[in-house]
PDB file of N, CA, C and O in Angstrom:
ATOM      1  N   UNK A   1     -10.216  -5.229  -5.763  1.00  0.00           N
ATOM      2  CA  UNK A   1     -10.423  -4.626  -4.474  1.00  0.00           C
ATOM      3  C   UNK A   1      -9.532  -3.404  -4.325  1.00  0.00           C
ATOM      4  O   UNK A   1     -10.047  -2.441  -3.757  1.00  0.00           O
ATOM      5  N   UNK A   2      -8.303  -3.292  -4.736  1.00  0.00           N
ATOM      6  CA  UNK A   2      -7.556  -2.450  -4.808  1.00  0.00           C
ATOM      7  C   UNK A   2      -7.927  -1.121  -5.103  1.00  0.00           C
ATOM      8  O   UNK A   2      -7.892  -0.107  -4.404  1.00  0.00           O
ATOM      9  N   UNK A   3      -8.348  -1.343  -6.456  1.00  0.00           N
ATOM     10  CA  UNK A   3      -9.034  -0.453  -7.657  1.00  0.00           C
ATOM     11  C   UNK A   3      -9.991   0.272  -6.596  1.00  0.00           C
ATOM     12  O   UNK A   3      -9.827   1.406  -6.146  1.00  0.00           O
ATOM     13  N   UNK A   4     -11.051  -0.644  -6.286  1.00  0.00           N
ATOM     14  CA  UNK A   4     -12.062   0.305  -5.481  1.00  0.00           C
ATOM     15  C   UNK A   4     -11.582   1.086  -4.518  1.00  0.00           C
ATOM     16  O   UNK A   4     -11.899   2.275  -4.509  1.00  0.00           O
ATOM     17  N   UNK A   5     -10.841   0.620  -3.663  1.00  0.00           N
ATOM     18  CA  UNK A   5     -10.143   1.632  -2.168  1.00  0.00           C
ATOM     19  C   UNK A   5      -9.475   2.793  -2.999  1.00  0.00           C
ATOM     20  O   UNK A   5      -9.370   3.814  -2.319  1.00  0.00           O
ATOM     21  N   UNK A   6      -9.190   2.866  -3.761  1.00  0.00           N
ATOM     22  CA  UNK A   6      -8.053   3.934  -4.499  1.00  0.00           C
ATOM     23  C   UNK A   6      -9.174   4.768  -5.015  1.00  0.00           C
ATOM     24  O   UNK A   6      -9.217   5.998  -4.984  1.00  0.00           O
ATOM     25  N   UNK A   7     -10.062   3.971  -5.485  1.00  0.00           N
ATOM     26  CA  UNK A   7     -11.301   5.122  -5.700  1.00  0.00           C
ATOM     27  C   UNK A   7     -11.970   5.856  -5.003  1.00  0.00           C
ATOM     28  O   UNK A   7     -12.388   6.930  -5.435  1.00  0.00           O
ATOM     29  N   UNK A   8     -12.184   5.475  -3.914  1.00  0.00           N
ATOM     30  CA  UNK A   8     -12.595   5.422  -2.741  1.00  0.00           C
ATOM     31  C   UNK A   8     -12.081   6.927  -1.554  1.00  0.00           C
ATOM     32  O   UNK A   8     -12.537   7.717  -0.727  1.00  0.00           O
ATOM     33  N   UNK A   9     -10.941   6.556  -2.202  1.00  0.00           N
ATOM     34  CA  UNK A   9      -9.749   7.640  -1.943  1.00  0.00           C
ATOM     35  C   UNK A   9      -8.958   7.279  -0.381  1.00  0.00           C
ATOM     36  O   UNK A   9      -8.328   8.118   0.265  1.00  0.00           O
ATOM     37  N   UNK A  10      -9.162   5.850   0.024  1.00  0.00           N
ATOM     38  CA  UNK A  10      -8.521   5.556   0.791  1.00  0.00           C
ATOM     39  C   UNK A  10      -6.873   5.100   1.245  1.00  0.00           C
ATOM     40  O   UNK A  10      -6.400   4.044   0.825  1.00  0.00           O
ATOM     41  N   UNK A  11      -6.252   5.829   1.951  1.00  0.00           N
ATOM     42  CA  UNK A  11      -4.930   5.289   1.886  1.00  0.00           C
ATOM     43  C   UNK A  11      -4.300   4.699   2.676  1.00  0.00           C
ATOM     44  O   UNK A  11      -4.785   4.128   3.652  1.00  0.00           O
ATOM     45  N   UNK A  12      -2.787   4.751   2.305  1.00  0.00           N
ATOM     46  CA  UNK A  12      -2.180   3.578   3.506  1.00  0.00           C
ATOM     47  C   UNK A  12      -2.305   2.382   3.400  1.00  0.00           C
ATOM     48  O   UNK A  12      -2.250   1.677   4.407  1.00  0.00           O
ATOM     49  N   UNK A  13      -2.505   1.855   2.167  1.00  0.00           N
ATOM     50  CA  UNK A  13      -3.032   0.106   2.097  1.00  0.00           C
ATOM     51  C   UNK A  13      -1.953  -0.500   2.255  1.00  0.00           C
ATOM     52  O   UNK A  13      -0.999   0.275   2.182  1.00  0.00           O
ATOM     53  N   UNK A  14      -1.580  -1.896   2.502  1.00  0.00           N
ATOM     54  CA  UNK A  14      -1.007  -2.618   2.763  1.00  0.00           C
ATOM     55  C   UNK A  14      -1.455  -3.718   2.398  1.00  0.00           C
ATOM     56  O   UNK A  14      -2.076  -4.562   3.044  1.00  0.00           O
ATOM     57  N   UNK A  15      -0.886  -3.696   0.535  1.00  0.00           N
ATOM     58  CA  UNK A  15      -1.532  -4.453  -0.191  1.00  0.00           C
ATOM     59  C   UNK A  15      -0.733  -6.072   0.033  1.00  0.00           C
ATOM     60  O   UNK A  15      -1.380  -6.939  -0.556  1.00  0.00           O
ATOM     61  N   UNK A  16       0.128  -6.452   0.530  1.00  0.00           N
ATOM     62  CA  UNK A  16       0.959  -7.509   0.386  1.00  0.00           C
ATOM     63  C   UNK A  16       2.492  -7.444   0.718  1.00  0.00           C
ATOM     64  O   UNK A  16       3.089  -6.450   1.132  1.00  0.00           O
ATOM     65  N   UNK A  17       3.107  -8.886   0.419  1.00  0.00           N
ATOM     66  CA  UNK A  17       4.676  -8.774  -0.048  1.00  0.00           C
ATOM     67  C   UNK A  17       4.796  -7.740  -1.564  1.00  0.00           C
ATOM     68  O   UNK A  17       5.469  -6.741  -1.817  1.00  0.00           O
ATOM     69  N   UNK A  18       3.939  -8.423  -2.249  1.00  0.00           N
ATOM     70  CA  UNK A  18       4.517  -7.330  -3.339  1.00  0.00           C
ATOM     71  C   UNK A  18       2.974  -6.774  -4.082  1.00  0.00           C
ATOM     72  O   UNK A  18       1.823  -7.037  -3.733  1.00  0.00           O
ATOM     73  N   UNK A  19       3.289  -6.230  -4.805  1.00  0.00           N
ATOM     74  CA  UNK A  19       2.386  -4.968  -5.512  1.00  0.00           C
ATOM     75  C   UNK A  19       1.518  -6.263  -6.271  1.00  0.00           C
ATOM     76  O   UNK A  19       1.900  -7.417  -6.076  1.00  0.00           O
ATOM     77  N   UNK A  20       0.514  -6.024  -7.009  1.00  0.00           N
ATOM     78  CA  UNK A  20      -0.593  -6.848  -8.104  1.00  0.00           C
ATOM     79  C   UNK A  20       0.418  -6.276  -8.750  1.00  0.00           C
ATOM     80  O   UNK A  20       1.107  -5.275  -8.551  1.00  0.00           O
ATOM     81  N   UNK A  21       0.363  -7.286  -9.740  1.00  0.00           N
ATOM     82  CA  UNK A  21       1.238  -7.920 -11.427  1.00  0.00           C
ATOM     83  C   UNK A  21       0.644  -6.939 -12.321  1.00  0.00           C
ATOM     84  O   UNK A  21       1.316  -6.632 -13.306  1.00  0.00           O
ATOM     85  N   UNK A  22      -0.653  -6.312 -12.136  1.00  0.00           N
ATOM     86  CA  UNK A  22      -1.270  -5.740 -13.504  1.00  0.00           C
ATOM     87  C   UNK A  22      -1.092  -4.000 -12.806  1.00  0.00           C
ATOM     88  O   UNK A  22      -1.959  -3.206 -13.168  1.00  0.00           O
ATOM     89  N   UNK A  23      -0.067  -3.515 -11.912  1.00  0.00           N
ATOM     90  CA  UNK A  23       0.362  -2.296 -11.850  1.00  0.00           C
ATOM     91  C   UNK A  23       2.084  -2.201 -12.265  1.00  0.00           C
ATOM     92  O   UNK A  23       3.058  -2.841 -11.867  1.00  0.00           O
ATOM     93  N   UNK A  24       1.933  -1.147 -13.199  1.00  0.00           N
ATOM     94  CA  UNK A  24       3.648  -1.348 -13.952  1.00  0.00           C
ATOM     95  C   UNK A  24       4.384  -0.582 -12.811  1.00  0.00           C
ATOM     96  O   UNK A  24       3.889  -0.074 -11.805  1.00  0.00           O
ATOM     97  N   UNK A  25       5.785  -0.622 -13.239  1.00  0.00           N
ATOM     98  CA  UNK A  25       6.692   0.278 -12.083  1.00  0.00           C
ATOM     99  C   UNK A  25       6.206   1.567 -11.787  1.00  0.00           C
ATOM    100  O   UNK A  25       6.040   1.888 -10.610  1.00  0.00           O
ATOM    101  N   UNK A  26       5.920   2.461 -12.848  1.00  0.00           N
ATOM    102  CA  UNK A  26       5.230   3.992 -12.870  1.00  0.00           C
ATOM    103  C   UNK A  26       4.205   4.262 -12.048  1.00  0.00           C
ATOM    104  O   UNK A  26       4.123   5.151 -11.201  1.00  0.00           O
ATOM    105  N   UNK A  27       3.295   3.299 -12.403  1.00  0.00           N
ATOM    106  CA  UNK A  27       1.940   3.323 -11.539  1.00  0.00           C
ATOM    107  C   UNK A  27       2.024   2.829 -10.464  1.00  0.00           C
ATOM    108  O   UNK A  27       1.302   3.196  -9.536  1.00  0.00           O
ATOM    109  N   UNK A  28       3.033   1.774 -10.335  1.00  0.00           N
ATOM    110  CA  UNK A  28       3.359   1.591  -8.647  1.00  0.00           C
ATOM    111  C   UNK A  28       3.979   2.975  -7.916  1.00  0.00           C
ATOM    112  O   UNK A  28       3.643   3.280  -6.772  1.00  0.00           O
ATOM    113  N   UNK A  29       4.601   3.503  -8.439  1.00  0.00           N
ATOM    114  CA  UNK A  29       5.557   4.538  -7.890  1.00  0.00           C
ATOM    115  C   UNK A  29       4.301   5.771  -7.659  1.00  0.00           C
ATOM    116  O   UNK A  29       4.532   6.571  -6.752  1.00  0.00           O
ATOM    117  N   UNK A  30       3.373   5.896  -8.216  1.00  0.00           N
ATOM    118  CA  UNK A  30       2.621   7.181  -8.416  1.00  0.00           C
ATOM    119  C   UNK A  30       1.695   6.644  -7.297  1.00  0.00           C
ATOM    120  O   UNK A  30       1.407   7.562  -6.529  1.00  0.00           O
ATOM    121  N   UNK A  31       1.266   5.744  -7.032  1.00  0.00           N
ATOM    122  CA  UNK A  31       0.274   5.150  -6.377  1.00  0.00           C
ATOM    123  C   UNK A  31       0.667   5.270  -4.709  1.00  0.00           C
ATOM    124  O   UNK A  31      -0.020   5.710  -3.787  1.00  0.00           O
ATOM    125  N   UNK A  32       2.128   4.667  -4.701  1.00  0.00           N
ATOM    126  CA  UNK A  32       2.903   5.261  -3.369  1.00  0.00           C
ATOM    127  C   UNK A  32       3.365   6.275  -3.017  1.00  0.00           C
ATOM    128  O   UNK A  32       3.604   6.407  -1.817  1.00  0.00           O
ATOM    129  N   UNK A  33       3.638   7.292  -3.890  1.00  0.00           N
ATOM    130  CA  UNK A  33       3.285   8.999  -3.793  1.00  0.00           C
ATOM    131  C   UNK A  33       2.363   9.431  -3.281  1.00  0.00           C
ATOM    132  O   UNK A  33       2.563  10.249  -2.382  1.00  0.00           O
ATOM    133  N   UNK A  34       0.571   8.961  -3.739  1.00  0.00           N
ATOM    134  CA  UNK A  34      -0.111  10.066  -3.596  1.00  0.00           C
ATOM    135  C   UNK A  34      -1.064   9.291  -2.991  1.00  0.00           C
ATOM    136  O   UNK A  34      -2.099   9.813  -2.576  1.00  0.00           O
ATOM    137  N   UNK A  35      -0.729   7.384  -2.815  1.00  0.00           N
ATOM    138  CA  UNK A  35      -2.040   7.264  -1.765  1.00  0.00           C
ATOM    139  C   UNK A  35      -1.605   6.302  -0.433  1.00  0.00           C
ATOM    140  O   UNK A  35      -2.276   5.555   0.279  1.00  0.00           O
ATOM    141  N   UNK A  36       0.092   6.737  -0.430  1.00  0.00           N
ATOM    142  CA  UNK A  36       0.829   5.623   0.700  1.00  0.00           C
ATOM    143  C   UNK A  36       0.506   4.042   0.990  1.00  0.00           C
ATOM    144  O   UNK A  36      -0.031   3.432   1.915  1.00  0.00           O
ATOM    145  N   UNK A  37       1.063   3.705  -0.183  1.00  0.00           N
ATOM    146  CA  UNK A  37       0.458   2.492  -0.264  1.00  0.00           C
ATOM    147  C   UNK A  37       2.151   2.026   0.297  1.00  0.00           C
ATOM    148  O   UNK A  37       3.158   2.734   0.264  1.00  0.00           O
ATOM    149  N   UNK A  38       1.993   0.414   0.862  1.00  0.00           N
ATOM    150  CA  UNK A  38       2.993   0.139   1.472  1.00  0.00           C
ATOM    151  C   UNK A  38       3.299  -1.394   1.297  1.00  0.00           C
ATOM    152  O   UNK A  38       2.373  -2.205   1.325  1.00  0.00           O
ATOM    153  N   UNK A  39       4.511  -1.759   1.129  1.00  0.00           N
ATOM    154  CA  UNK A  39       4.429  -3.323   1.015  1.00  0.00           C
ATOM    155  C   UNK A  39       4.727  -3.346   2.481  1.00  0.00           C
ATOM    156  O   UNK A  39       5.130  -2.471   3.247  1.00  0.00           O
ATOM    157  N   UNK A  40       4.300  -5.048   2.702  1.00  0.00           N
ATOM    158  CA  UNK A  40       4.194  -5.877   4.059  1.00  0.00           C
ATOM    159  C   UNK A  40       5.823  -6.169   4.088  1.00  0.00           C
ATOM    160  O   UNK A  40       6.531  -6.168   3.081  1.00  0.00           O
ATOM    161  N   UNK A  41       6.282  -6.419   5.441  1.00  0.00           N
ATOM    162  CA  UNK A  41       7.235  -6.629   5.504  1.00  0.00           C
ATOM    163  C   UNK A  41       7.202  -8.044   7.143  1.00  0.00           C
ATOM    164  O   UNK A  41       6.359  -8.929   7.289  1.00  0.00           O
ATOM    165  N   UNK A  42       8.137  -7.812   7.865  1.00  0.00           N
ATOM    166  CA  UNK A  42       8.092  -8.585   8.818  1.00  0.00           C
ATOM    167  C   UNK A  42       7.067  -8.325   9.614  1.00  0.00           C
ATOM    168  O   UNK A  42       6.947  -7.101   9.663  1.00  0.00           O
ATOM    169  N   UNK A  43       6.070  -8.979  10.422  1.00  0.00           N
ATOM    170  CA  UNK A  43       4.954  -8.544  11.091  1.00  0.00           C
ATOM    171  C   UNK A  43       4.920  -7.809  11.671  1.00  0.00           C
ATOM    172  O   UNK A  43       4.340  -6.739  11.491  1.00  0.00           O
ATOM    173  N   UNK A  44       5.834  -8.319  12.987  1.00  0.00           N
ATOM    174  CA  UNK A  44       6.122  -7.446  14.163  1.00  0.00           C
ATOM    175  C   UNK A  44       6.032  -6.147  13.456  1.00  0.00           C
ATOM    176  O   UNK A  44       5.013  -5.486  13.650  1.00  0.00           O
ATOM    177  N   UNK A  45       7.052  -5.630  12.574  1.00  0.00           N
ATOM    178  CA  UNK A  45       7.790  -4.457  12.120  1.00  0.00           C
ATOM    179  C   UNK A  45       6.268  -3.736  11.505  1.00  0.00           C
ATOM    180  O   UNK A  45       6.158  -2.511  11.547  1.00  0.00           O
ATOM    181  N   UNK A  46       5.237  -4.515  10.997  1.00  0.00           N
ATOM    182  CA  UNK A  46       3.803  -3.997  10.391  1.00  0.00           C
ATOM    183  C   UNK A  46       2.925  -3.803  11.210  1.00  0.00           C
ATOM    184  O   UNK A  46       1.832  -3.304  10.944  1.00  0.00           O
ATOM    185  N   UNK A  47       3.382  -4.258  12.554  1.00  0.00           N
ATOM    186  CA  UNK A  47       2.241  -4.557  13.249  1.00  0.00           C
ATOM    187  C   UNK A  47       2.190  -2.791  14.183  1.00  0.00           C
ATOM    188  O   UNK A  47       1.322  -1.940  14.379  1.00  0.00           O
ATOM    189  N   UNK A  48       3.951  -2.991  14.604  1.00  0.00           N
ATOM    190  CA  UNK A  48       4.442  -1.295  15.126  1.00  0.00           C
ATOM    191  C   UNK A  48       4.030  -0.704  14.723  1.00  0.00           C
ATOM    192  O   UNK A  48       3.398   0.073  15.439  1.00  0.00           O
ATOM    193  N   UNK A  49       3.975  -0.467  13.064  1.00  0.00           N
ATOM    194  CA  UNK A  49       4.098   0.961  12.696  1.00  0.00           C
ATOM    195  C   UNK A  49       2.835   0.981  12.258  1.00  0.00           C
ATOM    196  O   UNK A  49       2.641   2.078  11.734  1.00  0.00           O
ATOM    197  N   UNK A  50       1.677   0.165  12.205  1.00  0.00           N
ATOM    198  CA  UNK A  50       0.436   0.347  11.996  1.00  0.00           C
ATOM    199  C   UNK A  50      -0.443   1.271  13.531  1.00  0.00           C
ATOM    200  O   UNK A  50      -1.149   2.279  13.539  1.00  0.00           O
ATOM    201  N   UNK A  51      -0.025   0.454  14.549  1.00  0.00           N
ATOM    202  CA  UNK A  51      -0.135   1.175  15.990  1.00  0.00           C
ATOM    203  C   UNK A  51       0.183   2.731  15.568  1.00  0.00           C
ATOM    204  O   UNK A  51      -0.656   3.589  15.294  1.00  0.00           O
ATOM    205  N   UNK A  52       1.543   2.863  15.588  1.00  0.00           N
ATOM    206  CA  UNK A  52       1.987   4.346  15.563  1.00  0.00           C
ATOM    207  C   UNK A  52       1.345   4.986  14.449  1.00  0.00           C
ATOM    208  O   UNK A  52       1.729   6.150  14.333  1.00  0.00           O
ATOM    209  N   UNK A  53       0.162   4.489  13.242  1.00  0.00           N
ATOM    210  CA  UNK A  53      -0.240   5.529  12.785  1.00  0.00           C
ATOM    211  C   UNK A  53       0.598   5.648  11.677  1.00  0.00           C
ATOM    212  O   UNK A  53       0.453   6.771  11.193  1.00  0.00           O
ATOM    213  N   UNK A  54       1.589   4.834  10.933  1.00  0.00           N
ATOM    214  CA  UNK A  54       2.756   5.204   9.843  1.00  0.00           C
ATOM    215  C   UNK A  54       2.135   4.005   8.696  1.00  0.00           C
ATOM    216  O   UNK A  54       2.688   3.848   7.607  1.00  0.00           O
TER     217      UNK A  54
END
């Protein structure tokens, strides 16, 4: 599912606590560069900054 949104050219995902296992550090890092991808954190704190647009 990932794969497709990135194709897709959609950003800002908020794929989880942590990244899929089959993206290495590099490609995590490039992926949150250029398509704001974001780990989940405390709700509340996801829930704010989804409102505000961040």
């Amino acid at each position: 599912m990932l794969l497709a949104l990135l194709y897709l050219g959609v950003k800002g995902i908020r794929p989880g606590p942590t990244l899929p296992a089959f993206l290495s550090e590099n490609v995590a890092k490039i992926l949150v560069e250029n398509f704001n991808i974001k780990l989940t954190g405390k709700v509340a704190e996801d829930i704010a900054a989804i409102k505000e647009g961040k």
